[in-house]
N, C-alpha and C positions, 0 to 999 in steps of 0.2 A: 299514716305518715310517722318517719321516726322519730324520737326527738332532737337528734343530730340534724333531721332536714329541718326543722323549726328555730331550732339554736341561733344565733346569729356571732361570728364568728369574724375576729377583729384582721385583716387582711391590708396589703397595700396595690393599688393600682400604680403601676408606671405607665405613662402615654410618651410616646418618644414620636418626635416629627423630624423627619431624615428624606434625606435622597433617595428616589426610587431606585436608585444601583444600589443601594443598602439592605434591603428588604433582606436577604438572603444571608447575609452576614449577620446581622442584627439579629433573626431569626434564631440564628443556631446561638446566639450570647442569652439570648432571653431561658432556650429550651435547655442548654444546658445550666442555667442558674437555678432552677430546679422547676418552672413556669409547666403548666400543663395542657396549657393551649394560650391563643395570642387572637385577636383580632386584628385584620387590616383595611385602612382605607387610603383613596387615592383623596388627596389633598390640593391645596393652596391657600398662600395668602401672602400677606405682608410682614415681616420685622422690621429689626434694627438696621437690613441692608436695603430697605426700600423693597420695591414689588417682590416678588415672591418669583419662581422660578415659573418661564414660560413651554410653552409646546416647545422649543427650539431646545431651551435647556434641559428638559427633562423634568419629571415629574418628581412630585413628592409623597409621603407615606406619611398615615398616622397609623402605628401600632400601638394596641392597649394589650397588657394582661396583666393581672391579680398574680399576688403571690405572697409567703410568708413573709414578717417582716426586716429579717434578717438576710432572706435571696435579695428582697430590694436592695437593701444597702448596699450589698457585692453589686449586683447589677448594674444600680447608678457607676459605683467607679469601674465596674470595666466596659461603661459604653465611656466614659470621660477616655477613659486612658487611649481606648482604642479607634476613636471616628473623632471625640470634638475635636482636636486642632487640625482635624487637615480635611473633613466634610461637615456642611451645613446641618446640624444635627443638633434638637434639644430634646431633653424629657425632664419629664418632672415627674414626683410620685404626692399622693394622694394617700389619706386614713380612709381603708372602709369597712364595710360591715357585708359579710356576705352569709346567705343560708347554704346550705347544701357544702360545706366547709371542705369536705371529703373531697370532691372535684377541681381546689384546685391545690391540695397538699395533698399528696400520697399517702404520705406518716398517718393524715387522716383517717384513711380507708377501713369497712369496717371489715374483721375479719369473716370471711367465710369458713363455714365448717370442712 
């Protein structure tokens, strides 16, 4: 093992919970803020507007990905700029710690010969 995969490496998660017609837009703001992959899941629940969105309304997304802490920052303001005033859409970012650091910065990467 190398010592870059043992490291632990200071990272931000963003978790964004959106409108399933979002998925694909959101998508490409995450990939290009420099994110090197994304997890999704299909959701529900309750907020500040009461039940949560039904079969009828359409579903919802929770997307997570890890990234440096400065794409976070971009990231938060152009999901603000771009979806929250006119779709049901929050995220929030997270401090974490991750091994394997290289996988989800590029700049990381070790060089090959």
């Amino acid at each position: 093992m190398t010592a870059n995969a043992r490291r632990l490496a200071d990272f931000k998660k963003i978790t964004i919970v959106a409108e399933a017609v979002l998925l694909e837009p959101i998508k490409r703001e995450v990939i290009a803020a420099g994110a090197s992959g994304l997890t999704v899941a299909s959701v529900f629940g309750q907020g500040t507007r009461g039940l949560g969105a039904t079969t009828l309304d359409g579903e919802n997304v929770r997307i997570e990905t890890i990234v440096e802490p400065g794409a976070a920052e971009a990231l938060m303001a152009r999901l603000a700029e771009k979806f929250f005033e006119n779709y049901a859409v929050i995220a929030w970012m997270n401090d974490v710690k991750v091994m394997r650091s290289e996988k989800f910065a590029p700049s990381l990467k070790p060089k090959t010969r």
